[in-house]
Steps between C-alpha positions, in 0.01 A plus 500: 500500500472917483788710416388703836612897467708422851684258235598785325834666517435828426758762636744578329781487764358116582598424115812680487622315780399116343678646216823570636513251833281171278595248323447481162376191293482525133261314297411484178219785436535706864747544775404433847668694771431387844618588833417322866390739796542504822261229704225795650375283817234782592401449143603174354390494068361209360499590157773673282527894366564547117529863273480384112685723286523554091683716306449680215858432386481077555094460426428748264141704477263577785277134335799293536623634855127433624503166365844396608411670881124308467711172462775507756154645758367162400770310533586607852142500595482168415813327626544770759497178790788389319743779590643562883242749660779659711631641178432815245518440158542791194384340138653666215328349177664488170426494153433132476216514783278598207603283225516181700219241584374573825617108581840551435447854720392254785732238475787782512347679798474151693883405450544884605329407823633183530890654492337799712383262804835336474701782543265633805525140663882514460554851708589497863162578608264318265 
């Protein structure tokens, strides 16, 4: 399945508040911050809103932040049906999401969604 550009969080007040209202899960090479909206009934979403983020400070060079943001795109486009569509996620790679197999990168992001769609289905309204 498409990362679709409506996928996409892109404004920086939509990321700012993930940041500071999420919930933060840390694995081994990125972070994932996610945060559940408010049900829309006019507009119901059936697929989930991500921003990917590296820094120069935890990646390194403009080759390794592509890489590392290339990877966690993949990732989430890929196992994107495994994460609560009601929810926005921010993915914050780290130095290790360019020296790692991509398996390993998988297996991480899986037991990230896994924990992720446990939390969601444990809140009053999931």
């Amino acid at each position: 399945m498409r990362f679709r550009p409506e996928q996409h969080l892109r404004r920086q007040d939509e990321i700012r508040v993930v940041r500071t209202e999420g919930r933060r899960f840390d694995a081994r090479s990125f972070t994932a911050w996610w945060r559940p909206i408010p049900a829309d009934p006019v507009t119901p979403r059936s697929l989930p809103r991500a921003c990917v983020i590296a820094s120069t400070a935890a990646v390194g060079n403009a080759v390794h932040r592509n890489r590392a943001k290339r990877r966690l795109r993949e990732l989430f486009r890929a196992h994107q049906k495994q994460l609560p569509a009601q929810c926005d996620y921010l993915l914050i790679a780290r130095a290790a999401m360019t020296q790692r197999p991509f398996p390993e990168l998988e297996k991480n992001f899986l037991a990230a969604c896994t924990q992720i769609s446990a939390a969601v289905a444990k809140l009053p309204h999931g």
